[in-house]
C-alpha positions in Angstrom: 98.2 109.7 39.0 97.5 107.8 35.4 101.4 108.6 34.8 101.9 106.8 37.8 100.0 103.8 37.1 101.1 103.6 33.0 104.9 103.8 34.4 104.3 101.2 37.5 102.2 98.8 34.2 104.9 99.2 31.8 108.0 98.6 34.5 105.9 95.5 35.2 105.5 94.6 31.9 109.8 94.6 31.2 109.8 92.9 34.8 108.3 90.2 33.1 109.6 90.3 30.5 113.1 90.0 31.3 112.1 87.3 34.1 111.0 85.1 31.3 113.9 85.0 29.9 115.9 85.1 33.1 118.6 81.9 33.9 116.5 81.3 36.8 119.5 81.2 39.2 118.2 80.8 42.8 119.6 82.3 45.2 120.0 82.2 49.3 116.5 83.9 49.4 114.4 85.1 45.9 115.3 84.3 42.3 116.6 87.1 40.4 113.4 88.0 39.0 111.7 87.9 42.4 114.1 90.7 43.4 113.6 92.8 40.9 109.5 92.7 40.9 110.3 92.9 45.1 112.8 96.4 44.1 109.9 97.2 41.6 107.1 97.0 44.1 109.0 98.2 47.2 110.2 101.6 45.1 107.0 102.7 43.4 104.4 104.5 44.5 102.4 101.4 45.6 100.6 103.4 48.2 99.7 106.2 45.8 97.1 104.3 43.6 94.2 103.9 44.5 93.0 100.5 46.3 90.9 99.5 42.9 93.8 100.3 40.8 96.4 98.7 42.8 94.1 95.6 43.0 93.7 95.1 39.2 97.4 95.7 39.3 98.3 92.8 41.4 95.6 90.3 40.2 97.2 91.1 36.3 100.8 90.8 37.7 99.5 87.1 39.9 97.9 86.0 37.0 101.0 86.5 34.8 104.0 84.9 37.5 101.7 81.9 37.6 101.2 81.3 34.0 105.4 81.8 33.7 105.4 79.5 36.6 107.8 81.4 38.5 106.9 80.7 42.1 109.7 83.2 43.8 107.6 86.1 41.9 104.1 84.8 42.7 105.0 84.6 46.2 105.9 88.0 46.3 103.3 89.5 44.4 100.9 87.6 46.3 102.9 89.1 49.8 102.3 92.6 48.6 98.0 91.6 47.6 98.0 90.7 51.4 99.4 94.0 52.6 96.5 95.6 50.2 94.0 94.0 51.6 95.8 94.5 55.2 95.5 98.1 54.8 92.0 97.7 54.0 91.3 95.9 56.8 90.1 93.1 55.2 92.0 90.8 57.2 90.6 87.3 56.4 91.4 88.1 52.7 94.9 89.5 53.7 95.3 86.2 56.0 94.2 83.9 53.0 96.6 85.7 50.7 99.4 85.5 53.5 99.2 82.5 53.9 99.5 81.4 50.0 102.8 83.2 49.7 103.8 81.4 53.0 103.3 78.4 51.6 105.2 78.8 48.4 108.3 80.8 50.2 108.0 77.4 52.5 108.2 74.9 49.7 110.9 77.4 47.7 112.8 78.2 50.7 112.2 81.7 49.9 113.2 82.3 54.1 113.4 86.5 54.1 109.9 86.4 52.3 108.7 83.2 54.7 109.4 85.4 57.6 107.6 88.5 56.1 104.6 86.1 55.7 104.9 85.1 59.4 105.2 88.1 60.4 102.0 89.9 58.6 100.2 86.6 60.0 101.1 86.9 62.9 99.7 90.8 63.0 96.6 89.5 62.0 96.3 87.1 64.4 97.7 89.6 67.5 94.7 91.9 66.5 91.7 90.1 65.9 91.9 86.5 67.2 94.5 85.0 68.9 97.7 86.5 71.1 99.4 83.5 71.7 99.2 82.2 67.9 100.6 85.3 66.9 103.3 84.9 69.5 104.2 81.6 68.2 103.8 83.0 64.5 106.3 85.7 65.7 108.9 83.6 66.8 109.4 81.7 63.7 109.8 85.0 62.3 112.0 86.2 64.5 114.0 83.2 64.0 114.0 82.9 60.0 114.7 86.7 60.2 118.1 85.7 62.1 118.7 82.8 60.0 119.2 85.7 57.3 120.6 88.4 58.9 117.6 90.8 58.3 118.1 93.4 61.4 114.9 95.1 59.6 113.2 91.9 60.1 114.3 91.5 63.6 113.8 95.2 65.1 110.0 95.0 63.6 109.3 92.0 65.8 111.5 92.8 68.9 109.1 96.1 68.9 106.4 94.3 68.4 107.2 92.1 71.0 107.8 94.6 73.2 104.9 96.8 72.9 102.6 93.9 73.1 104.5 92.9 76.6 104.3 96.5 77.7 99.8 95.8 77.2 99.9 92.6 78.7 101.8 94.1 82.1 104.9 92.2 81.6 107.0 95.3 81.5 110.4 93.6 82.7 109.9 91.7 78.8 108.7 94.5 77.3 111.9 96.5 78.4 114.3 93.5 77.0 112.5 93.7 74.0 112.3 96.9 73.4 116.5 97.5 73.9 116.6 94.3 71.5 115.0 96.1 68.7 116.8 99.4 68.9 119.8 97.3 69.0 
């Protein structure tokens, strides 16, 4: 487990590293260093550490994009705290958090990550407070995910979508959905 975390600090650490020094080409979606802290994250044994662990993690790695300035990373980082704190269901810190790397994927045109944001959001919302914000929240997801071509993006809320149809009774829509998202 301490291997774990060393290797996931020190692969952060050259992340960084090499991000500092990156061109800071932008591209359709993340800056190259974006994608690789994204690979980075997305391949390591995130779920493996421990919530405490992965916490200090994240708040070292935050506090480090935003002294670089490098908005693409923050945003991400910041996508991945809210999916912590998600799983801990601490959802008005996961919906705070959510909605800071919304705003900077916004502002950045970030569009795959602004439609991850929406999307987590929009989970929040379906679950604790509001169905038809979440709807709404899905939508623009649904629609940044086309924008980009992310069939991942797309079958997540189409299921969504469908399941939630399926509760409410409205079984004709949750049927269209449903064959959307396997599609």
């Amino acid at each position: 487990m301490k291997l774990k975390l060393v290797f996931f600090l020190v692969l952060l650490i050259v992340v960084f590293q090499a991000c500092n020094q990156s061109s800071g080409d932008h591209s359709d979606d993340y800056s190259k260093e974006s994608k690789w802290i994204i690979a980075a994250l997305d391949h390591a044994e995130v779920g493996s550490l421990s919530a405490d662990s992965l916490t200090i993690l994240l708040d070292s790695a935050d506090n480090l994009s935003l002294t670089l300035h490098l908005d693409s990373s923050r945003a991400a980082i910041l996508f991945w705290k809210g999916i912590s704190k998600y799983r801990e269901n601490k959802y008005a810190e996961a919906k705070s958090i959510f909605t800071e790397a919304n705003t900077i994927a916004e502002q950045n045109t970030y569009v795959k990550l602004n439609a991850k944001c929406l999307e987590r959001l929009a989970s929040i919302h379906l679950g604790t407070d509001d169905p038809h914000l979440a709807l709404k929240l899905y939508f623009q997801s649904l629609a940044l995910c086309e924008k980009v071509g992310d069939s991942a993006g797309i079958a997540k809320v189409y299921n969504v979508l469908g399941f939630y149809k399926g509760e409410t009774g409205h079984f004709d829509s949750a049927v269209l959905f449903l064959n959307k998202a396997w599609k």
